[in-house]
PDB file of N, CA, C and O in Angstrom:
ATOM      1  N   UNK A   1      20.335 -73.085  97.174  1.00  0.00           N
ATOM      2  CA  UNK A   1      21.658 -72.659  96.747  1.00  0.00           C
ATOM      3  C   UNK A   1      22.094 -71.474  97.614  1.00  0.00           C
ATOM      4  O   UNK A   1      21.323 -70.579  97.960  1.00  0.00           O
ATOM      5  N   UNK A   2      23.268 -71.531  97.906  1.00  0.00           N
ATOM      6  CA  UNK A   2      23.911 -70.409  98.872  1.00  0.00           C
ATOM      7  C   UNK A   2      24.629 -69.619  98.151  1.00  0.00           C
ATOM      8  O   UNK A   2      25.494 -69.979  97.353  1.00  0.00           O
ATOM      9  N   UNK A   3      24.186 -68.116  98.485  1.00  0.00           N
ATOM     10  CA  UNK A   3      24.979 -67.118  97.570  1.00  0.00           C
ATOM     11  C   UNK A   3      26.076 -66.500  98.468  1.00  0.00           C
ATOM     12  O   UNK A   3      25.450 -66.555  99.526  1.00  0.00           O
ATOM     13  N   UNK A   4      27.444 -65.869  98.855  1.00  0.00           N
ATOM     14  CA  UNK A   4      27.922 -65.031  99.476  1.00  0.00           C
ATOM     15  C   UNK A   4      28.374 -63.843  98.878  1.00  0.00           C
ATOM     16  O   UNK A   4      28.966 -63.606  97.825  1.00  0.00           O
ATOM     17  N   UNK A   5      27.900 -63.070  99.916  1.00  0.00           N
ATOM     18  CA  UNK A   5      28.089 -61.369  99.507  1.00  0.00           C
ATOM     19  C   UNK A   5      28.550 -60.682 100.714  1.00  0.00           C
ATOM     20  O   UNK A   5      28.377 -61.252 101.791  1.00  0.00           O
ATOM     21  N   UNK A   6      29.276 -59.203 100.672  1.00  0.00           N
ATOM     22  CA  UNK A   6      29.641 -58.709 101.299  1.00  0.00           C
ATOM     23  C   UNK A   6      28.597 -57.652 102.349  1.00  0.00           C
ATOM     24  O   UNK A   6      27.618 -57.086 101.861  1.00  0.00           O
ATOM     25  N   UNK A   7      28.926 -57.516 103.642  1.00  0.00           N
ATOM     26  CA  UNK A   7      27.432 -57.040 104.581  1.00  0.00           C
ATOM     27  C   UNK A   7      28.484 -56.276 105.658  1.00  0.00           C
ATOM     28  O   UNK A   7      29.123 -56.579 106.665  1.00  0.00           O
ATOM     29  N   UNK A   8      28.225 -54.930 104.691  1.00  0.00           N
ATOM     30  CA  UNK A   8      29.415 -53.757 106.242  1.00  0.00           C
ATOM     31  C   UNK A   8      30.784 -54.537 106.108  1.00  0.00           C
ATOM     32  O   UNK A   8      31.434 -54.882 107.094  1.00  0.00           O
ATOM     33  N   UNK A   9      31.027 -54.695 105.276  1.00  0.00           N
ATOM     34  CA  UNK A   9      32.632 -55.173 105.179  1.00  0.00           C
ATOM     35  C   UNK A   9      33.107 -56.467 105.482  1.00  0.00           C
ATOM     36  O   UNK A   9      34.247 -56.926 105.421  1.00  0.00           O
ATOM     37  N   UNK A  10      31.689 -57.140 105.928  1.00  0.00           N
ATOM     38  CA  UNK A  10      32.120 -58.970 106.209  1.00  0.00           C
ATOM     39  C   UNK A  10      31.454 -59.660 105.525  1.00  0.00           C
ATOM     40  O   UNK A  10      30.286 -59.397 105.239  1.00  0.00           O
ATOM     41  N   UNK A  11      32.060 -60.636 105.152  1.00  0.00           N
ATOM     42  CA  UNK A  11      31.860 -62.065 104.516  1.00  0.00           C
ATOM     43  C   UNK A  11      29.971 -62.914 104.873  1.00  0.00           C
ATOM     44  O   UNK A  11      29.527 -63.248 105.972  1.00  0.00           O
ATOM     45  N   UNK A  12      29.470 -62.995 103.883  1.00  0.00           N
ATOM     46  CA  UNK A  12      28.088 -63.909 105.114  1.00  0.00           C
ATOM     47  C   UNK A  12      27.453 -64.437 103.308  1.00  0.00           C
ATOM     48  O   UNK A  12      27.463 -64.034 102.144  1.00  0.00           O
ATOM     49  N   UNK A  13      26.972 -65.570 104.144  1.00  0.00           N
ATOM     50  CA  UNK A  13      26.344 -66.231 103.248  1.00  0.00           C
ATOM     51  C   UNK A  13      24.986 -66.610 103.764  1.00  0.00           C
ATOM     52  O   UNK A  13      24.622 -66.714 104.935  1.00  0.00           O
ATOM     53  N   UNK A  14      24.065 -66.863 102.255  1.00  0.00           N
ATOM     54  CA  UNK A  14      22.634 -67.164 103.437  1.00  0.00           C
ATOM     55  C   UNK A  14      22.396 -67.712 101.442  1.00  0.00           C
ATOM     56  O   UNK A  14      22.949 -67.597 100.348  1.00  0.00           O
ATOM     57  N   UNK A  15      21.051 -68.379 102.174  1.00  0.00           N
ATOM     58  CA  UNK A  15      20.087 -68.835 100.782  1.00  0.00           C
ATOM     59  C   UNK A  15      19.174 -68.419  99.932  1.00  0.00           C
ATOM     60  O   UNK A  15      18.021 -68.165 100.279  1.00  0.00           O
ATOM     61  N   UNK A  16      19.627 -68.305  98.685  1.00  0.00           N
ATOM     62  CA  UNK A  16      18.955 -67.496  97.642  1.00  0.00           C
ATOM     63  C   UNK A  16      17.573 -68.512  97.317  1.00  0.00           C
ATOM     64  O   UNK A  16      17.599 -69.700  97.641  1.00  0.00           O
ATOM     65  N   UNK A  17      16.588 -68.000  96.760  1.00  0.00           N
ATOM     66  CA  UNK A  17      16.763 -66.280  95.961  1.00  0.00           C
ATOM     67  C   UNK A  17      16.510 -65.725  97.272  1.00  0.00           C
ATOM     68  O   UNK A  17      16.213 -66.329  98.303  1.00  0.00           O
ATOM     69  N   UNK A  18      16.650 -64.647  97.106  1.00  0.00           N
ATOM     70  CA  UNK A  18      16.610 -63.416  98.608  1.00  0.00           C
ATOM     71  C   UNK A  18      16.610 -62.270  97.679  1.00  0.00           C
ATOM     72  O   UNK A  18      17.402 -62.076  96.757  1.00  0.00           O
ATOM     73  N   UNK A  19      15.231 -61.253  98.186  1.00  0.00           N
ATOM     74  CA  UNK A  19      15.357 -59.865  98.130  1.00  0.00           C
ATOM     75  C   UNK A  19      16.275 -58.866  99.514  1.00  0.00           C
ATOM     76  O   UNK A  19      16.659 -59.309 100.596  1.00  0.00           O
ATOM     77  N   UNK A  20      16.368 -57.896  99.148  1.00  0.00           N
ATOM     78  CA  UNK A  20      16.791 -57.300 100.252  1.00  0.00           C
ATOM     79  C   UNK A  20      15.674 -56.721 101.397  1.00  0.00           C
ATOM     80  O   UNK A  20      16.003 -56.105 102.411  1.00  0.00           O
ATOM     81  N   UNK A  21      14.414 -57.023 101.045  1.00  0.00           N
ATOM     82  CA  UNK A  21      13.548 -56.971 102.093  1.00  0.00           C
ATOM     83  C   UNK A  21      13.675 -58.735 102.776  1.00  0.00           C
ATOM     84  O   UNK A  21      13.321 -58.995 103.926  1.00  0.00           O
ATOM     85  N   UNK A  22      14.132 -59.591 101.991  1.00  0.00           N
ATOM     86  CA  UNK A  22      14.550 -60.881 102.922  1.00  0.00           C
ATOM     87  C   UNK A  22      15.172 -60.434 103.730  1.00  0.00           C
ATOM     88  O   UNK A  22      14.774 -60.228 104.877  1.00  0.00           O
ATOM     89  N   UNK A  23      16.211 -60.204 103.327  1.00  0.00           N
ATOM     90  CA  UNK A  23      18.030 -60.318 103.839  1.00  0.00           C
ATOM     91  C   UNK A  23      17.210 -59.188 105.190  1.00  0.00           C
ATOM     92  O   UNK A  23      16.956 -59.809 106.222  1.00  0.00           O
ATOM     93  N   UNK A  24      16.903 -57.987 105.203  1.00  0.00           N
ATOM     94  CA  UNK A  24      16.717 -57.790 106.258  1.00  0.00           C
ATOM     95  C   UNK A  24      15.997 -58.562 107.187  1.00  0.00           C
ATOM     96  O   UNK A  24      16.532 -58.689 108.288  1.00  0.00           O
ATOM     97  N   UNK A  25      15.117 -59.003 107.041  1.00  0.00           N
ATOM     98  CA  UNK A  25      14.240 -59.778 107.783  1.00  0.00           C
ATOM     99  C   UNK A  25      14.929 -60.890 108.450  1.00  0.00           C
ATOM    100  O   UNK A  25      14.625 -61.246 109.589  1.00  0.00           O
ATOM    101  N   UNK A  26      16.067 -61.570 107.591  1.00  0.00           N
ATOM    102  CA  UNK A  26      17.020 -62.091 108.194  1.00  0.00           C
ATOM    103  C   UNK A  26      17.747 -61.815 108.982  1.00  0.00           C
ATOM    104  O   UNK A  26      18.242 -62.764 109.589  1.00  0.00           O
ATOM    105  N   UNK A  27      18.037 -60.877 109.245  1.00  0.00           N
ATOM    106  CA  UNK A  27      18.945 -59.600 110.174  1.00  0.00           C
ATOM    107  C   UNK A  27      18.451 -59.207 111.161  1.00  0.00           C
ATOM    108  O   UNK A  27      19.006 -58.535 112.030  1.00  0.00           O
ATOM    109  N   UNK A  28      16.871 -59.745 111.134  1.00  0.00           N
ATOM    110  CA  UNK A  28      15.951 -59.003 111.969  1.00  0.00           C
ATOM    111  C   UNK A  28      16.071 -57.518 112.194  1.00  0.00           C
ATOM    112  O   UNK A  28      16.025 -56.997 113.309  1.00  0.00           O
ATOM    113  N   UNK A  29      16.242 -56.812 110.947  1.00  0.00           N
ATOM    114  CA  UNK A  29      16.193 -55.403 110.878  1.00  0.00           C
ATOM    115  C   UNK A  29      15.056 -54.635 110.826  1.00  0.00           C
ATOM    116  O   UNK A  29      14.346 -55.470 110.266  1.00  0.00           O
ATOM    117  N   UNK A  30      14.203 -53.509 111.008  1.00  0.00           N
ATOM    118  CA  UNK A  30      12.964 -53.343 110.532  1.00  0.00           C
ATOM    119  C   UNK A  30      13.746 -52.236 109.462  1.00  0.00           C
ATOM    120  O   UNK A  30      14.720 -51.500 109.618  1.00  0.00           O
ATOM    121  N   UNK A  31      12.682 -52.531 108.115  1.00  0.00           N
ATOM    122  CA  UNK A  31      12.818 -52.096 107.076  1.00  0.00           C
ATOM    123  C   UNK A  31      12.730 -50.252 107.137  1.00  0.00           C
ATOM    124  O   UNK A  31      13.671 -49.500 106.885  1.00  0.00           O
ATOM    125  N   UNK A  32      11.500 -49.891 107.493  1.00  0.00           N
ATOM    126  CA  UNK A  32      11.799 -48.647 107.707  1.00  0.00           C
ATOM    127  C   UNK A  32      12.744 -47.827 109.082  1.00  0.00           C
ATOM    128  O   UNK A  32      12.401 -46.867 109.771  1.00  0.00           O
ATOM    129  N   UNK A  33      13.948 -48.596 109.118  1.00  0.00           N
ATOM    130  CA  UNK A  33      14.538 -47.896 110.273  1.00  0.00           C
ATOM    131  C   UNK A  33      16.401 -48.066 109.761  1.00  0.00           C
ATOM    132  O   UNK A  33      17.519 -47.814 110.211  1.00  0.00           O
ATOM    133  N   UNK A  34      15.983 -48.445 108.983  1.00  0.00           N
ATOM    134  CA  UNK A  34      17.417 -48.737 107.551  1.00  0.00           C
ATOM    135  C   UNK A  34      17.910 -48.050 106.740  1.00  0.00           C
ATOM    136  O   UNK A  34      16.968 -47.698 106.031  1.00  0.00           O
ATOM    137  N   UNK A  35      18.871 -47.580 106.340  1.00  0.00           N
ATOM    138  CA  UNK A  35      19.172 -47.149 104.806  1.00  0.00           C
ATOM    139  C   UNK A  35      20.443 -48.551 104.078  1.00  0.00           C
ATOM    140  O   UNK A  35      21.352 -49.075 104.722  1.00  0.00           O
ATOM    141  N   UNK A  36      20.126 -48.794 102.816  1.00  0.00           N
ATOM    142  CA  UNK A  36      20.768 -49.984 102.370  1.00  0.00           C
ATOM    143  C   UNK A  36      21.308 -49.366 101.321  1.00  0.00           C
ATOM    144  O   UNK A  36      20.637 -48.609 100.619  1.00  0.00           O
ATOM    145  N   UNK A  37      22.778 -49.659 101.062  1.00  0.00           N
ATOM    146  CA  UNK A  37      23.404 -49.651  99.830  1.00  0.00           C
ATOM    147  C   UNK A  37      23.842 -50.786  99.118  1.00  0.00           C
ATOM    148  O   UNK A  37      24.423 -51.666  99.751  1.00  0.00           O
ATOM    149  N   UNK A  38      23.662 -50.910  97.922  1.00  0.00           N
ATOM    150  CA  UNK A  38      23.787 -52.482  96.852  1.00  0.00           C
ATOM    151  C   UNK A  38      25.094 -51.960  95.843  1.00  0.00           C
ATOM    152  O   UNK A  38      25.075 -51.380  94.758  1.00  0.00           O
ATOM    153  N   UNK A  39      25.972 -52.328  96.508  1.00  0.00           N
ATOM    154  CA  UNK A  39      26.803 -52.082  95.336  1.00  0.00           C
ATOM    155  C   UNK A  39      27.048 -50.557  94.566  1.00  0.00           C
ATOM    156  O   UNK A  39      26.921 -50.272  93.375  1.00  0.00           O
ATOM    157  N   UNK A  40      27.435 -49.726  95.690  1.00  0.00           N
ATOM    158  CA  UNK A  40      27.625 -48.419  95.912  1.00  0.00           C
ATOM    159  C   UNK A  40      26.279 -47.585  95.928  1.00  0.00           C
ATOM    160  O   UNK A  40      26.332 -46.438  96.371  1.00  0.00           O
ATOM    161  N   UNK A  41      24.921 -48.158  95.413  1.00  0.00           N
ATOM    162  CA  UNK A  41      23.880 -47.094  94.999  1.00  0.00           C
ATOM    163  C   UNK A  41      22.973 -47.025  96.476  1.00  0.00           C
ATOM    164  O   UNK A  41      23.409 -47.702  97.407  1.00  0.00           O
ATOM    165  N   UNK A  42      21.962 -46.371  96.651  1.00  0.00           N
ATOM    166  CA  UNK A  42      20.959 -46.409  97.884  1.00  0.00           C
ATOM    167  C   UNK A  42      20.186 -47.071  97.176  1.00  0.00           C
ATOM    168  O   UNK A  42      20.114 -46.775  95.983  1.00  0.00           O
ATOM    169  N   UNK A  43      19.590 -47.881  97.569  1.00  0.00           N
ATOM    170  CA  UNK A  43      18.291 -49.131  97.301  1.00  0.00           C
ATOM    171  C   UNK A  43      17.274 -48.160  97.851  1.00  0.00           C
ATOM    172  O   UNK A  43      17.429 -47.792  99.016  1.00  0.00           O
ATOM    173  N   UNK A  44      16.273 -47.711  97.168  1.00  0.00           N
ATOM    174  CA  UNK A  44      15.035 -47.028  97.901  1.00  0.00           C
ATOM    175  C   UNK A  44      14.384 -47.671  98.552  1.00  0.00           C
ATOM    176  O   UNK A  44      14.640 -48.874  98.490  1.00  0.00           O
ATOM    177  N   UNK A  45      13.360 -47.288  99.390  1.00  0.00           N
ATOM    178  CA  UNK A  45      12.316 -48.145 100.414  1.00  0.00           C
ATOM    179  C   UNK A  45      11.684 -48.884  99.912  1.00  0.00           C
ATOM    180  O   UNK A  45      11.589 -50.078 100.196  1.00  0.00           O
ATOM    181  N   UNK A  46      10.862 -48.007  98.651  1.00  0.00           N
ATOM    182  CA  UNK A  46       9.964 -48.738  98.110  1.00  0.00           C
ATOM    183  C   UNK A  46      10.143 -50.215  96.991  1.00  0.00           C
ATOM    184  O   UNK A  46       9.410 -51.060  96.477  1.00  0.00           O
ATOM    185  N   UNK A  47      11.555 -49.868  97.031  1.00  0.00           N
ATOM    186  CA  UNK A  47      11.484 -51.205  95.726  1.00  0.00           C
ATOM    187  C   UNK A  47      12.604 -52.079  97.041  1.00  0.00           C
ATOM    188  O   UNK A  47      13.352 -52.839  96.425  1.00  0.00           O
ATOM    189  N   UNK A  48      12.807 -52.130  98.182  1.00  0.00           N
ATOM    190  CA  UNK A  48      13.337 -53.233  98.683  1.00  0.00           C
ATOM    191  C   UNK A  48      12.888 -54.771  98.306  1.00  0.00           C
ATOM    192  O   UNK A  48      13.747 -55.650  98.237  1.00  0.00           O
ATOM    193  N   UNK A  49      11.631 -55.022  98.088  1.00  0.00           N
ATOM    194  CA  UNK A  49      10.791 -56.139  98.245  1.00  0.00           C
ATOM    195  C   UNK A  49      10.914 -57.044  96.697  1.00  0.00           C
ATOM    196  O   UNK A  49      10.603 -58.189  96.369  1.00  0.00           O
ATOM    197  N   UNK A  50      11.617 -55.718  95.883  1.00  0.00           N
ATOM    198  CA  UNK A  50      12.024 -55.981  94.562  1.00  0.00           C
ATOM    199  C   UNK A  50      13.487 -56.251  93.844  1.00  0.00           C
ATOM    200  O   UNK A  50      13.828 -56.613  92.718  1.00  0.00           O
ATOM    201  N   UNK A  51      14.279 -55.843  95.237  1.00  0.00           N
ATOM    202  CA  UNK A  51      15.808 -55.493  94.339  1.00  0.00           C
ATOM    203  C   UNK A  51      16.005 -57.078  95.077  1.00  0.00           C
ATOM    204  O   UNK A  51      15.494 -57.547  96.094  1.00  0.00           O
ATOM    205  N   UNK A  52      17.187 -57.786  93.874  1.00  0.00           N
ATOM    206  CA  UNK A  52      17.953 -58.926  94.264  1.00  0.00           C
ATOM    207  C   UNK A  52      18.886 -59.247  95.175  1.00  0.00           C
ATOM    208  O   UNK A  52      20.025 -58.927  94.835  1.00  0.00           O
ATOM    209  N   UNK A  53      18.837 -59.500  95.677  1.00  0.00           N
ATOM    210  CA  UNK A  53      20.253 -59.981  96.196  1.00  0.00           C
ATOM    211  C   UNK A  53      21.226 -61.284  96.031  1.00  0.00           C
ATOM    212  O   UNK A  53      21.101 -62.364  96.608  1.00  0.00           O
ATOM    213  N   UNK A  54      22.155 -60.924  95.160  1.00  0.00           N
ATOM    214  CA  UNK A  54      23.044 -61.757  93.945  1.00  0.00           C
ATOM    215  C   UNK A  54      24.208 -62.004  94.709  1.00  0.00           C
ATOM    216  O   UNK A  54      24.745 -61.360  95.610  1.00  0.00           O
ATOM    217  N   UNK A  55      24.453 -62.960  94.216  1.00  0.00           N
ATOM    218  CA  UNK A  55      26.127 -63.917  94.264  1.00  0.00           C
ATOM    219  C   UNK A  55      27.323 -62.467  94.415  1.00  0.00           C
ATOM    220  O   UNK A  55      27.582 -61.935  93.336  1.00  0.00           O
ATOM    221  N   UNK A  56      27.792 -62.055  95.270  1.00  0.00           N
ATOM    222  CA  UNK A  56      29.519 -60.880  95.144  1.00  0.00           C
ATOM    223  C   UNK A  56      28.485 -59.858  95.759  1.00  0.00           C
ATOM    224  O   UNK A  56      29.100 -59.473  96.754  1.00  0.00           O
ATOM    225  N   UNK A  57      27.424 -59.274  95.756  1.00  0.00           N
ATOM    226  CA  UNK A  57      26.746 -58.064  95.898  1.00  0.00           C
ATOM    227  C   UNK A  57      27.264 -57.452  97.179  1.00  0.00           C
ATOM    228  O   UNK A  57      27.363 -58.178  98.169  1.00  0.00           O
ATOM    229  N   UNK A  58      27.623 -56.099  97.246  1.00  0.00           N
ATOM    230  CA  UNK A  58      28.530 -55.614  98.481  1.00  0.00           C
ATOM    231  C   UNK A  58      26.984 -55.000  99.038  1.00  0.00           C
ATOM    232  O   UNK A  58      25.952 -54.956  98.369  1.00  0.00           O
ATOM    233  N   UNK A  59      27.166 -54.559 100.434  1.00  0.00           N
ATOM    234  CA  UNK A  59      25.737 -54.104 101.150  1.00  0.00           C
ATOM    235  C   UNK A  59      26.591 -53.209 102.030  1.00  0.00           C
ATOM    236  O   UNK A  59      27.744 -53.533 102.312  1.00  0.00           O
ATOM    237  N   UNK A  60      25.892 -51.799 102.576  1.00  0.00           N
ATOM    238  CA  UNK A  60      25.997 -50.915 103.083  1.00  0.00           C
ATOM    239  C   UNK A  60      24.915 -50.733 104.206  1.00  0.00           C
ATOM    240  O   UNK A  60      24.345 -49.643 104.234  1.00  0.00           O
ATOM    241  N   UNK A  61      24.528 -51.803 105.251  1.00  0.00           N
ATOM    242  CA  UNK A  61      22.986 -51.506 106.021  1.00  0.00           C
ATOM    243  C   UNK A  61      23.527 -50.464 107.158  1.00  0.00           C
ATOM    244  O   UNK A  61      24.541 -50.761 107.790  1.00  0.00           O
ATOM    245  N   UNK A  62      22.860 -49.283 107.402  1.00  0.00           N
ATOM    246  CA  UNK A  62      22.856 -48.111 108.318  1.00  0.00           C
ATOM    247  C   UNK A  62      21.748 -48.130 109.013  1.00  0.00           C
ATOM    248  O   UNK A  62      20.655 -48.147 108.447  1.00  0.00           O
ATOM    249  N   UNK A  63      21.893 -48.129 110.519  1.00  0.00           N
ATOM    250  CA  UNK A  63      20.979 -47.739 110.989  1.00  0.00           C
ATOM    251  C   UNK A  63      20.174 -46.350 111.469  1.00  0.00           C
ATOM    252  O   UNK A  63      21.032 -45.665 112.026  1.00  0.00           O
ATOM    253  N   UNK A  64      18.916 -45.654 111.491  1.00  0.00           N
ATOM    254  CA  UNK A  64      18.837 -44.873 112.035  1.00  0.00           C
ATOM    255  C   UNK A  64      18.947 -44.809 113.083  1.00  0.00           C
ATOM    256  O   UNK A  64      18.513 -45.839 113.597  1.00  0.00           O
ATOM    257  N   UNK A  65      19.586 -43.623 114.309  1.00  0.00           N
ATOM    258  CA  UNK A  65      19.682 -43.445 115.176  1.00  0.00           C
ATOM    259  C   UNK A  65      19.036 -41.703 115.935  1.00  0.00           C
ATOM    260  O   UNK A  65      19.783 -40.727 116.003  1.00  0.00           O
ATOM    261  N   UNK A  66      17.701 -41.683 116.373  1.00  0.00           N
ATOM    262  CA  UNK A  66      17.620 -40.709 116.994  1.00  0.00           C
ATOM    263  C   UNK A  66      18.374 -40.282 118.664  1.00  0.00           C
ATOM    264  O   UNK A  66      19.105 -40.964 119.382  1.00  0.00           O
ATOM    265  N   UNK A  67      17.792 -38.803 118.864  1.00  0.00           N
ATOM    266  CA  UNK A  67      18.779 -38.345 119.935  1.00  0.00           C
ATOM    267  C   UNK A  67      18.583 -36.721 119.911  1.00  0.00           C
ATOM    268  O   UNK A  67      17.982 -36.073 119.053  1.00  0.00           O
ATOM    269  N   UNK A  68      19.287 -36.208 121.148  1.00  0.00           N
ATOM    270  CA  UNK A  68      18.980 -34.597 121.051  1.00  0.00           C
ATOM    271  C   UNK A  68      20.235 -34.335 121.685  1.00  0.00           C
ATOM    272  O   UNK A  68      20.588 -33.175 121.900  1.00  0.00           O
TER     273      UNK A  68
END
């Protein structure tokens, strides 16, 4: 079943169930180099592997960026 949700302000659909340690992995993001927001809140590190990712759910993915 295909859920769509919002990702940085665009439209994307992919196949549930999906955690948000999926959805990155889908993204080919690495998890610790992320900050994720679910629907205005920060998703912590540690429970990525746990939080859902549902049918409408808006996403906020940031990357870190070092530099001097």
């Amino acid at each position: 079943m295909a859920i769509e949700i919002r990702l940085n302000g665009e439209t994307a659909s992919f196949e549930a169930p999906l955690t948000v340690l999926d959805l990155l992995a889908r993204l080919e993001l690495t998890p610790g180099k992320v900050a994720v927001e679910r629907n205005l809140e920060i998703v912590p590190r540690s429970s990525y592997g746990e939080t859902p990712v549902e049918q409408g759910d808006r996403f906020e993915i940031v990357h870190f960026v070092g530099g001097g």
